[in-house]
N, C-alpha and C positions, 0 to 999 in steps of 0.2 A: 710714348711718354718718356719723359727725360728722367732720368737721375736726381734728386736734389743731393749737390756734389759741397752744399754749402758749408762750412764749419758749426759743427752740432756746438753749443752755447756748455759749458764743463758740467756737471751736478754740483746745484747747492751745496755747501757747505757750511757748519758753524764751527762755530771756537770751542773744541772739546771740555774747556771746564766751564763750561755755562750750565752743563749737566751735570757738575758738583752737586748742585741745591738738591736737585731733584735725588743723589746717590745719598746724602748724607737723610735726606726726609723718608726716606727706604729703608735707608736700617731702622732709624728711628720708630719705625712702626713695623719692626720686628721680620723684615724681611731681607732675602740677601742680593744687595744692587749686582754683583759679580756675577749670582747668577743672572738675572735680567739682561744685564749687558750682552754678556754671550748669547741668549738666546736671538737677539735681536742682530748678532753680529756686530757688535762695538767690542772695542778693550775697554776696559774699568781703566787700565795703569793709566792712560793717555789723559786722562783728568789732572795728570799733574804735568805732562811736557808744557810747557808754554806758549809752544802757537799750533801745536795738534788739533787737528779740527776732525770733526763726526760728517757726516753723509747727511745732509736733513732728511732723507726718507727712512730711514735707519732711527735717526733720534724723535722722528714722529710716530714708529713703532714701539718704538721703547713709552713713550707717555702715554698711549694710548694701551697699552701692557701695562703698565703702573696704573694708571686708572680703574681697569679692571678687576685686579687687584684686591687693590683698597675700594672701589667705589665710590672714590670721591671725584667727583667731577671739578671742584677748586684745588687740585692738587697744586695747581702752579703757585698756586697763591701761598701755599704752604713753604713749596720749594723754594721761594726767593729767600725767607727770614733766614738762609743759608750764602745767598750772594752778597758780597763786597765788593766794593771796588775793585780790589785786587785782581778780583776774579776774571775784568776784563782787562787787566795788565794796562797798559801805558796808558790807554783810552780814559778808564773807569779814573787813575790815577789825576788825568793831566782834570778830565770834569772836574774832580773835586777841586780844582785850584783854579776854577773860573772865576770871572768877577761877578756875572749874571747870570739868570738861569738863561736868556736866551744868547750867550755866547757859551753856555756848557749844551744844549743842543744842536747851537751850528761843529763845536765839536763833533759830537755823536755824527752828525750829517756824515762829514769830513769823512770821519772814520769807520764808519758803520761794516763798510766791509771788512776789518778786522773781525768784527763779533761774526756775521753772517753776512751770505751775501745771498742770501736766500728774500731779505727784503731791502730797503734804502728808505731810510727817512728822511723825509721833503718839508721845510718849513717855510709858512709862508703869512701872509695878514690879510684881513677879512676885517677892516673897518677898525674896530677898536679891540679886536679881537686878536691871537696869536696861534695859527694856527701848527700841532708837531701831528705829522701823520707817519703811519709806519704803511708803508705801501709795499707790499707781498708780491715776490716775483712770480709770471702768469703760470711756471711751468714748475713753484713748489708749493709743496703744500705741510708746511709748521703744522704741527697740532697745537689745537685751540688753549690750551694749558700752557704751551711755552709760550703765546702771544696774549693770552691771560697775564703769566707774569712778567712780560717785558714790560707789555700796559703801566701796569703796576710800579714796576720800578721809574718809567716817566712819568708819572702821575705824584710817584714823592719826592723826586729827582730834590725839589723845595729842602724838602723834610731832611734829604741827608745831606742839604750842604748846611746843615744848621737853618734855614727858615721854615719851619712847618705851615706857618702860612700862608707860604707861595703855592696853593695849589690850582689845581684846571677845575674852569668853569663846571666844563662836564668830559665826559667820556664818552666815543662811540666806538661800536665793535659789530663786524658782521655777524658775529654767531649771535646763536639766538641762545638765552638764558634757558638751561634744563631745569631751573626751578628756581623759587622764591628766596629758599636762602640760600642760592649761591648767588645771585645777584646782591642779594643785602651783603654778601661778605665783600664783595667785589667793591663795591660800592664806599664799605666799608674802609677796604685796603685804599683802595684811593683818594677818600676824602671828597668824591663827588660824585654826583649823578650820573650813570651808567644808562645810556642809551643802545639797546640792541636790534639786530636786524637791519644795519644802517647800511647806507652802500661805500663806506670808507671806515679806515681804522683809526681813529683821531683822537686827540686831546685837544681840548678848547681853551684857551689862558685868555686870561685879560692882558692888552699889550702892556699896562703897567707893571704887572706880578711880573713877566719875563725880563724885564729889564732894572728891577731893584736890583741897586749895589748891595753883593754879600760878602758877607763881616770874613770870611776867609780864604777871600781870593787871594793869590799868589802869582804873576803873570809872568815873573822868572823863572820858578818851576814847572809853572806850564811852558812856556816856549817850550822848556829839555824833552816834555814830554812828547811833544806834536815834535818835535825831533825823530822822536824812538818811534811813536806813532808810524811818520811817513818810512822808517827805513824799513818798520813791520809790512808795510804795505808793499812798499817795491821787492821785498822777497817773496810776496806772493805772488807778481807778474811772471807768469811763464816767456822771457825775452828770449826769442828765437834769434839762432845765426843772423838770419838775415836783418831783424830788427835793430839788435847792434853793431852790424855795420854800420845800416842808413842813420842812427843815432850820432856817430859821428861826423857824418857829412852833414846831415842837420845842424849841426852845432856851427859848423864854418860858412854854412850857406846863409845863416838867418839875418843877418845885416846887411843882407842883399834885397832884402825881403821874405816873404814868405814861400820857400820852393813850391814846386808843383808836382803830382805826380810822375807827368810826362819828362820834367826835368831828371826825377828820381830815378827814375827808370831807365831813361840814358846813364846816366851813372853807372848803375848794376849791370847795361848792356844789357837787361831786353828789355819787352815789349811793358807796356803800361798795365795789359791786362793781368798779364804773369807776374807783373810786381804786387798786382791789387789782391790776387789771388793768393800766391807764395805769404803775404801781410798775415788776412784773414787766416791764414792756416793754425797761423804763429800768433794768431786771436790779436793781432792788432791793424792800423792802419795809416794812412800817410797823417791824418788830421788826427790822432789819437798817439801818433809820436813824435809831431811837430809840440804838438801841449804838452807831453811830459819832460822833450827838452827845453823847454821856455822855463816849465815849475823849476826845474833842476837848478837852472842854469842864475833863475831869475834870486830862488832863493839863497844860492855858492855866491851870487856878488854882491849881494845884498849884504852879507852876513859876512863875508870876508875881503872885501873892498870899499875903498870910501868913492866909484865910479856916481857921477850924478845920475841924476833918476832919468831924465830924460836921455844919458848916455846908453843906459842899460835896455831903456824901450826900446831905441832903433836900435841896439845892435840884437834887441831880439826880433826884431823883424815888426814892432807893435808902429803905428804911423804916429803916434804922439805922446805924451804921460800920462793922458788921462786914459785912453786904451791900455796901458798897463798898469796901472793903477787900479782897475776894472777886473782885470783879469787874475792879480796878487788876491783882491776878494772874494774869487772866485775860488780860486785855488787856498787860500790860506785863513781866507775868513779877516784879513785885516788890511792898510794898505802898505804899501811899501815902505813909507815913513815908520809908522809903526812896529815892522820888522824888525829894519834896522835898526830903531831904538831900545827893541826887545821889550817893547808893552807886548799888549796883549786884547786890545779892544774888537768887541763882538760888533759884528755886521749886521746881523739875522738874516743874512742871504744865504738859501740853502745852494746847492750844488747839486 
């Protein structure tokens, strides 16, 4: 039997002050978060660095130690009337200065891995319906009270840009309800029927409620945001040696078309395997760094040149405008007109 020699996927992680709520609801009820912290193996201080992030197996010890505890099984629900915006830094910020709830969701999409990358939320539509899922990666495991109250806070998402009521049809959630009135609080915190035991984690909108204009949209302060946003993000890509090398050559090949591995490879002088291999070590790959120099590149000339649209698609290797046009909504949630313009309008196309 072989080895599996393949690149193990890093441990979840979340964005250390997302367990603010949960530290400041601990003292509040008379206990010391400090100690908890330690026991579980967290810093307390790290709540306040800005992009520090926790272990999710570590922060699902910790809630299910607070639970204990106190014996409240709605803890999370507690712990949010502690979260701000703030709290998720640029993210939480740029939401608040959407124009729709469903272009402050394809945010979240966008960015989600800022907060965790423990799960990704996928938006998608069902008729007349809007569907936001938080879809849980296969190899973490959140405890039920942080996904309680992330629930929670998309379920008022409405409620805090100023419309209370924009809420979801209903809720569903895998876990199963340990009693009557933590459901009715639940239920309560959200504004809608709470469906448990279901085989996904959802919010159900009317497609109408997702896409009312709200009264304090801002789409120039949101651009600055999805700025800071993406640079939070490319600081968390571990970019190996060898991936910025081939980052550069990517950049001069793409108006050539789309390089190929085998091309790639001759480059670096070996073999195709060794390059695909050397990639994955370095957690990426030929089609995984072809698309992050197109975002780059596409967003640098968009924003700092008056190059035409269709100049910009071939020289990024795309075969015509509307494949880049395509692919700006993919990546940015808006199209290229739009960028440049420095609007700000939602797609509802998740990522």
């Amino acid at each position: 039997m072989t080895a599996d020699t393949s690149p193990k996927r890093p441990e979840p992680t979340a964005l250390a002050s997302w367990m603010r709520g949960l530290a400041r609801e601990l003292e509040l009820r008379g206990l010391q978060p400090a100690l908890l912290f330690e026991e579980v193996g967290l810093d307390l201080a790290l709540l306040d660095q800005s992009e520090a992030r926790y272990p999710v197996a570590r922060t699902t010890k910790l809630w299910r130690r607070a639970v204990e505890l106190t014996g409240d099984e709605g803890l999370g629900l507690s712990a949010i009337r502690h979260i701000t915006p703030a709290t998720f830094h640029a993210v939480g910020l740029g939401v608040m200065a959407s124009e729709t709830l469903e272009q402050a969701f394809t945010r979240m999409s966008r960015f989600a891995d800022l907060v965790t990358d423990a799960s990704q939320i996928v938006l998608r539509e069902e008729g007349d319906t809007f569907i936001v899922e938080l879809a849980v990666r296969a190899d973490a495991e959140p405890a039920d009270q942080s996904i309680d109250g992330f629930v929670a806070l998309l379920a008022n998402a409405g409620k805090g840009l100023g419309e209370p009521s924009l809420r979801p049809r209903e809720v569903r959630l895998r876990r199963l309800a340990s009693n009557r009135l933590f459901q009715e609080a639940l239920e309560r915190t959200c504004a809608a029927p709470v469906l448990f035991g279901q085989p996904h984690i959802e919010l159900v909108f009317d497609s109408a409620t997702v896409r009312t204009r709200l009264k304090g949209a801002n789409p120039l302060i949101a651009e600055h945001l999805d700025q800071a946003s993406l640079a939070a993000i490319e600081r968390l890509k571990p970019v190996g040696q060898l991936s910025q090398k081939l980052r550069s050559w990517v950049t001069t090949q793409l108006a050539e078309g789309t390089p190929g591995l085998e091309d790639a490879a001759a480059h670096m002088h070996m073999s195709a395997r060794n390059l695909q291999r050397k990639l994955a070590e370095e957690g990426s790959s030929m089609a995984l760094l072809i698309d992050d120099v197109r975002q780059h590149e596409a967003m640098r000339r968009l924003k700092q040149t008056q190059d035409s649209m269709i100049a910009i698609a071939l020289d990024l290797g795309f075969s015509d405008a509307s494949a880049f046009s395509r692919a700006c909504k993919r990546w940015f949630g808006k199209s290229p007109s739009d960028i440049r313009a420095g609007t700000s309008r939602g797609t509802g196309q998740a990522t």
